[in-house]
DRENDO-1510 file (C-alpha; in Angstrom, 1 decimal, always signed):
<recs>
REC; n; res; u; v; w
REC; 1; UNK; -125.4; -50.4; +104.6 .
REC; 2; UNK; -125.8; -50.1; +108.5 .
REC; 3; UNK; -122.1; -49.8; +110.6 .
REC; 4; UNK; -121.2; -51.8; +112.9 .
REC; 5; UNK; -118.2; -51.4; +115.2 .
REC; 6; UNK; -116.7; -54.6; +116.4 .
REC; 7; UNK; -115.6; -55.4; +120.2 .
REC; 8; UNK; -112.4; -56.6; +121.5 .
REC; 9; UNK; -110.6; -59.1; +118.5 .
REC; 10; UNK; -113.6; -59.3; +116.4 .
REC; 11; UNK; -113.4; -58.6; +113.0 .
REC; 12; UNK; -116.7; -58.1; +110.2 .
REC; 13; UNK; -115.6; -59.7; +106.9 .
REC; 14; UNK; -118.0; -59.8; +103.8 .
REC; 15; UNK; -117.3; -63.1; +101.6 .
REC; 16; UNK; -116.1; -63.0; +98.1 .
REC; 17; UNK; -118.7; -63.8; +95.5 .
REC; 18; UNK; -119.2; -67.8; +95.1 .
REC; 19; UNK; -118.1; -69.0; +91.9 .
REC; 20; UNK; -120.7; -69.5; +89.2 .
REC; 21; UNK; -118.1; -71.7; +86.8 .
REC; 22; UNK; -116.2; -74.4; +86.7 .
REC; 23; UNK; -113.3; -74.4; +85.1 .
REC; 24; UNK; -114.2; -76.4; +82.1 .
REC; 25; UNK; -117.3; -74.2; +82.3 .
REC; 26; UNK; -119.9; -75.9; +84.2 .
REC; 27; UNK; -122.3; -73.0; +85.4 .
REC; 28; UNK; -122.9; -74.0; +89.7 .
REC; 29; UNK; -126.5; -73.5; +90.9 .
REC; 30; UNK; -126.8; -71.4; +94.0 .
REC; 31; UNK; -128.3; -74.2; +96.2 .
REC; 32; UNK; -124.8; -76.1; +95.0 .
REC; 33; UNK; -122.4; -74.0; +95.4 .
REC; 34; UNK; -120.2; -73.6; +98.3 .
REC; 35; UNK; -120.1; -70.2; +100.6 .
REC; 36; UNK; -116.3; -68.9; +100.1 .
REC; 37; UNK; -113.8; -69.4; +102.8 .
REC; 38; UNK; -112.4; -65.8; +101.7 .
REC; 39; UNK; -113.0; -62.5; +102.1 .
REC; 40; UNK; -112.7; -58.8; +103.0 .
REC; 41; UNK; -112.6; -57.3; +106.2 .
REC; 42; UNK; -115.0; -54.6; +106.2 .
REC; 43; UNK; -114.2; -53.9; +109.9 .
REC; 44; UNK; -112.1; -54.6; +113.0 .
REC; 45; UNK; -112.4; -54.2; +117.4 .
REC; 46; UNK; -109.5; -52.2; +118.8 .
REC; 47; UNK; -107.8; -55.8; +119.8 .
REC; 48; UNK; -108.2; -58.2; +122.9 .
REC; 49; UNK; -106.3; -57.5; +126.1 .
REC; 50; UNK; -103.7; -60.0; +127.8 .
REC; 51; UNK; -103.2; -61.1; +131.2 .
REC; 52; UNK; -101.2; -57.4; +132.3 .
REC; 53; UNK; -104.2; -55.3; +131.0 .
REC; 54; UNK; -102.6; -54.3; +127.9 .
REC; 55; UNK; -104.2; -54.1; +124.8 .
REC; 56; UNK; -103.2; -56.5; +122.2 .
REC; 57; UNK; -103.5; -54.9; +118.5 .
REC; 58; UNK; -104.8; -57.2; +115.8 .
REC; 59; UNK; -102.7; -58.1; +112.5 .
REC; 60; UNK; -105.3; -57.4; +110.2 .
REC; 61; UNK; -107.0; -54.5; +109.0 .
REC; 62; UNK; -110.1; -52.8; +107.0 .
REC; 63; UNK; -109.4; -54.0; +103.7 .
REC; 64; UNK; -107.3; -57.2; +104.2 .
REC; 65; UNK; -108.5; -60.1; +102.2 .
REC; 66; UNK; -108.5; -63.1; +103.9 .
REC; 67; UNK; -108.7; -66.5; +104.6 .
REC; 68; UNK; -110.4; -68.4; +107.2 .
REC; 69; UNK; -111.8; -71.5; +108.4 .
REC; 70; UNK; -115.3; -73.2; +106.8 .
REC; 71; UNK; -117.5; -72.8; +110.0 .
REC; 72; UNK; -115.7; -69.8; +111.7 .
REC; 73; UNK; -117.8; -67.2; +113.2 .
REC; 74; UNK; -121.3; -66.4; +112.8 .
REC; 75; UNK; -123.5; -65.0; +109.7 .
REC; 76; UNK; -125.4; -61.3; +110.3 .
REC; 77; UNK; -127.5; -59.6; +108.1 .
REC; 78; UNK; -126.5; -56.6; +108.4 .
REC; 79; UNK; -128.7; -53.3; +105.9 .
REC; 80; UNK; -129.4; -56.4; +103.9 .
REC; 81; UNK; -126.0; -57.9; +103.3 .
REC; 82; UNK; -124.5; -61.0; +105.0 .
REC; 83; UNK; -121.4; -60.5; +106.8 .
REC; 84; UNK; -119.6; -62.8; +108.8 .
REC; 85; UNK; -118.4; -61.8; +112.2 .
REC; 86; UNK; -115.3; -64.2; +113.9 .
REC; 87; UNK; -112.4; -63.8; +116.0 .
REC; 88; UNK; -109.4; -62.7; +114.7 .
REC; 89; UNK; -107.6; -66.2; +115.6 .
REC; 90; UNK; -110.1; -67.9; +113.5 .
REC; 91; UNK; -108.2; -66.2; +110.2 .
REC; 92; UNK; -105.7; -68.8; +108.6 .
REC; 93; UNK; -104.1; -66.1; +106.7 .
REC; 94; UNK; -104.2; -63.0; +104.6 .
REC; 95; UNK; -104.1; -63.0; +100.9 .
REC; 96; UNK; -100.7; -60.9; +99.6 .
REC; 97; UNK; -101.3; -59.6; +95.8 .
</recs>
């Protein structure tokens, strides 16, 4: 797979594979089923800056699983694969095992 190096508070998350059950065990076609609203982040920018100048670290990093909003940020292919590039407010949360 190409690199990519983020900018700023962006962050480069690949999405978890879509289901392909139910869980009564109805198999879900791929034009059905519904792209995942988690995943991991492959990637992350050094952080935004605030109003002084200073740089602002983000609270995620490489590796994360997360959480984020249906229509946050915008699909790339990227070496073939689809990865999803957003801002790091547009993450609801990251998944704790």
């Amino acid at each position: 797979m190409s690199t990519i190096r983020p900018l700023h508070d962006r962050i480069i998350i690949k999405r978890s594979e879509p289901e392909t059950r139910t869980a009564s065990g109805i198999v879900i076609p791929d034009s059905a089923g519904e792209k995942p609203e988690q995943g991991e982040v492959l990637a992350v920018g050094p952080g935004r800056r605030n109003e002084q100048g200073e740089r602002v670290l983000p609270d995620v990093k490489k590796g994360d699983r997360v959480l984020f909003g249906k229509y946050a940020g915008q699909t790339v292919k990227l070496g073939g694969d689809e990865v999803l590039v957003l801002r790091e407010e547009d993450i609801l949360g990251v998944i704790e095992a």
